[in-house]
N, C-alpha and C positions, 0 to 999 in steps of 0.2 A: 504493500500500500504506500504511495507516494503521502509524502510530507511537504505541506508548503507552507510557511509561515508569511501570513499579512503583512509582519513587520519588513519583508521584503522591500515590497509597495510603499508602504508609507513612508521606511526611512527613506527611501530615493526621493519623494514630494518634499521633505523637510528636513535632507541632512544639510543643505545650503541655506545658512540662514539670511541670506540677501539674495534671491533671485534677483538674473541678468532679467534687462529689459529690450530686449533683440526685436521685439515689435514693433512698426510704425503707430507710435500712442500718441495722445493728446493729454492733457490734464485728466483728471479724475472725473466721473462724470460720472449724472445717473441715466438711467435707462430713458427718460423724457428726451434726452440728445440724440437718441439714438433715432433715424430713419429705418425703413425697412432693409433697404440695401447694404445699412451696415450690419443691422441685425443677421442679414444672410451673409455676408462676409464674415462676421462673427462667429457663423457655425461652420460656414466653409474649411475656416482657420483651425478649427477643432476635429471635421472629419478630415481635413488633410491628414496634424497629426496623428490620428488613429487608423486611416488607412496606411501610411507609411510604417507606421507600428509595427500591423499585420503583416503588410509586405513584407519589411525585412526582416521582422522575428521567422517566417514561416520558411526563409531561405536560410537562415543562419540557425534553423532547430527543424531537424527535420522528423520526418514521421516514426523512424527508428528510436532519435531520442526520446521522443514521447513516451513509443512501447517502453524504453530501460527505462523512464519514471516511472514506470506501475500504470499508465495508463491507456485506458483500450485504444482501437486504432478507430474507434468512433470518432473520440478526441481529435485528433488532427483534420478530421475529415471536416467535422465540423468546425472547428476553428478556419478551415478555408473559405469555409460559406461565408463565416462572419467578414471576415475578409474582402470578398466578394462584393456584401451588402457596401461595407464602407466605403468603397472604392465609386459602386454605384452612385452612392451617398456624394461622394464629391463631384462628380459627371454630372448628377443632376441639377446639384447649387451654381455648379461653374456652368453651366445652359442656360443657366434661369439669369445667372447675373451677367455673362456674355463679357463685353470688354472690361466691365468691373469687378471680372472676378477674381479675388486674391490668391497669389501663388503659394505652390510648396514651400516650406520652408528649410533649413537644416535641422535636424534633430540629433540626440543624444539618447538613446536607450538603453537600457541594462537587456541583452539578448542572449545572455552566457549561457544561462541554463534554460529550459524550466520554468525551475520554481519559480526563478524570476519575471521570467517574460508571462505565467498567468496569472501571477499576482497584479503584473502593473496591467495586466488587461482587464484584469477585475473591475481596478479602482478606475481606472478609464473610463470603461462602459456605464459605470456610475457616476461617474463625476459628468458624461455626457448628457444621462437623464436630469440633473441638474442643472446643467446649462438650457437645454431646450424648454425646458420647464417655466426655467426662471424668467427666461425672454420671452414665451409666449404669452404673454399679456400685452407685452410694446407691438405686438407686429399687427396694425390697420389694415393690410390686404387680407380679406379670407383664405383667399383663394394662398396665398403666402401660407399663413395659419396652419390651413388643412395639409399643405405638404408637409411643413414644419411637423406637424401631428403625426403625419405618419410616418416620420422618422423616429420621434421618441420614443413612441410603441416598440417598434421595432430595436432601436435601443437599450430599452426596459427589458425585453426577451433577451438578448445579449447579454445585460447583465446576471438575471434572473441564472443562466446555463452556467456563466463562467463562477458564481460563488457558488452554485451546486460541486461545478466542476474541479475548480482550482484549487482547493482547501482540504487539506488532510484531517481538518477542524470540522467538517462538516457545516459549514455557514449556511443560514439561511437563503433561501434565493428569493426569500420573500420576509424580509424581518419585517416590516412596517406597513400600514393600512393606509399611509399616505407616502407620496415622495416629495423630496425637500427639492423649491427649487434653489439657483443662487444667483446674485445680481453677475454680471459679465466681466467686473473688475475681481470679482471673487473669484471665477471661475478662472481669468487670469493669472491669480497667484497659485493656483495649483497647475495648469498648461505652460505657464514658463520654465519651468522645473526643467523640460524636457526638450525646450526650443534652445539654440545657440544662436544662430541668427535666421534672416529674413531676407526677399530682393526688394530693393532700395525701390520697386516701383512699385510696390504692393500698396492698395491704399490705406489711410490711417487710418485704425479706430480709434475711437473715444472712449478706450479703455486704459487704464493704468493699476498693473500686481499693487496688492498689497505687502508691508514688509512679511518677509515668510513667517512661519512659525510651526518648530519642529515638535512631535511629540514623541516621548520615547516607549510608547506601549509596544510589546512587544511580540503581539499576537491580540486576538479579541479581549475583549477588556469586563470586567461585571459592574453592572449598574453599586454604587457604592465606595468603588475602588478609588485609589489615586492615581492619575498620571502625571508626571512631568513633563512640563511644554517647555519651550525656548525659545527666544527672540532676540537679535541684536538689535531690534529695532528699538526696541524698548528700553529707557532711561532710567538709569539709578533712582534711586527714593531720593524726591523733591525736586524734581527732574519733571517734565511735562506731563508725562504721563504714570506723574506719581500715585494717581486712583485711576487704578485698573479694575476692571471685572472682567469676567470668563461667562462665555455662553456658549452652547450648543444650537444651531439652528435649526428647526423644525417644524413640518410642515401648519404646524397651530401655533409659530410664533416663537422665541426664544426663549431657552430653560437657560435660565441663569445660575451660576454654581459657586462655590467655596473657593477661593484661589487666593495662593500662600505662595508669597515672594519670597524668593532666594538671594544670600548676601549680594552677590552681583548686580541684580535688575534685571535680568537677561534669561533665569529661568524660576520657572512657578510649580509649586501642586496643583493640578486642578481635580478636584473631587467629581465624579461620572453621577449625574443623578440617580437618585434611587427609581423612577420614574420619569419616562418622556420618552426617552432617549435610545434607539437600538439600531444595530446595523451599521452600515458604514453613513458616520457623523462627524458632522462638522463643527469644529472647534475652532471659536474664537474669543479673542481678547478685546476690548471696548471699552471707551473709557467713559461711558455712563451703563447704570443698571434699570436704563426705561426701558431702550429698543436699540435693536441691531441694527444697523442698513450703513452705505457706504459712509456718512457723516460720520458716524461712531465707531467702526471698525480700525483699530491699531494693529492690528498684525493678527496673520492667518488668514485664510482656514487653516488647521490643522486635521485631519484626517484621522480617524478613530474608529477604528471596529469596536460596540457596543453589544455585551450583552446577548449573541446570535448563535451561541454554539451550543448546540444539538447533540443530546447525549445518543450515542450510536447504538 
């Protein structure tokens, strides 16, 4: 039986606590800046990287490696589909947007093994239903909407396969009765992780990462427990962002949590609620305890498996 630890995934989203900014960005912006046309450049730039993903994990692992992880030769098969879909995924948005439509870019992926390459496909395919999630409310074309739509569906099944598939943990493929969406500057500090640069004619979004923020769990987590975050973004005590709070974002709004600074400034506890919270979740730091959105957001997401492991 193959073994794959989550920690894979995550640590690759937050062992850099300053992600590179290699995108054509603008200042910080909310989703009201946003056109449709950026919206769909927005997802373009996300199915690029996840079909490039595909591609080149599926030539640098091939179906043999798979077999000597423990896993049937279904696995591969189906991983080529996913594959496939993505690729689709990008052909269709670069048709629809025609000379606006934004280029490939260079990426960086962990493709050695394995474990690695299904972990970061896990978090991927989730962190993709968040993105489409989170933007489908900005996008005025229906007819836009409806495609948009039936990509995340389809997205959501991807994910749904690979946390069946990818975990020697047996994760949920379905931990939660709602999914979280997230604003596109969010969704940015976790996609730059894995971008190096971009062509210089690509056009700009009105998106800008957040400072990162790492957390050191190091497999699925239980509602109660503590995790350690980290941030250089974040300022010694008396320092600007000397009242921090910690939140989880969720789809009924943010569960705000206990979080305990460390001598530096730079890393915290953060306590997992006892409630709200399951699955792969997003952590973040804010420096008020009303409400989360890009105004209040200091560093992170931080990415957290909650709570999802299924006794065999």
């Amino acid at each position: 039986m193959h073994s794959i630890s989550i920690a894979t995934a995550f640590g690759l989203l937050g062992s850099a606590y300053a992600f590179p900014q290699p995108l054509s960005l603008s200042k910080r912006q909310t989703l009201a800046s946003f056109s449709d046309i950026d919206i769909l450049n927005y997802a373009l730039t996300l199915e690029h990287l996840e079909a490039t993903f595909y591609r080149q994990g599926l030539v640098a692992l091939s179906a043999t490696d798979f077999s000597n992880a423990g896993l049937p030769a279904t696995v591969y098969t189906r991983l080529s589909e996913v594959a496939a879909h993505e690729k689709a995924h990008v052909d269709f948005l670069t048709a629809a947007l025609g000379s606006a439509a934004t280029a490939e870019c260079t990426y960086a992926f962990p493709l050695d093994t394995v474990a690695s390459f299904l972990a970061v496909a896990s978090v991927l395919e989730g962190v993709g239903v968040s993105a489409y999630l989170g933007a489908a409310r900005q996008i005025s074309n229906k007819d836009y909407l409806t495609a948009a739509g039936s990509i995340l569906t389809v997205e959501s099944r991807h994910s749904a396969y690979l946390r069946d598939t990818s975990s020697g943990q047996q994760l949920s493929p379905f931990p939660t009765a709602n999914d979280v969406g997230l604003s596109p500057n969010a969704i940015f500090t976790l996609a730059s992780a894995f971008i190096t640069s971009c062509p210089s004619t690509n056009p700009v979004l009105p998106v800008k990462p957040f400072p990162a923020l790492a957390a050191s769990a190091t497999g699925a987590v239980m509602p109660g427990s503590e995790v350690e975050v980290k941030s250089k973004a974040v300022l010694t005590p008396g320092g600007d962002h000397a009242k921090l709070y910690a939140a989880f974002i969720t789809a009924s709004g943010p569960v705000f949590t206990d979080l305990g600074q460390g001598g530096d400034g730079t890393s915290f506890s953060v306590k997992v609620p006892a409630t709200g919270v399951a699955g792969q979740s997003y952590l973040v730091l804010c420096n008020c305890n009303e409400k989360v959105d890009d105004s209040t957001i200091v560093a992170g997401p931080a990415i957290v498996e909650v709570g999802t492991v299924e006794a065999s």
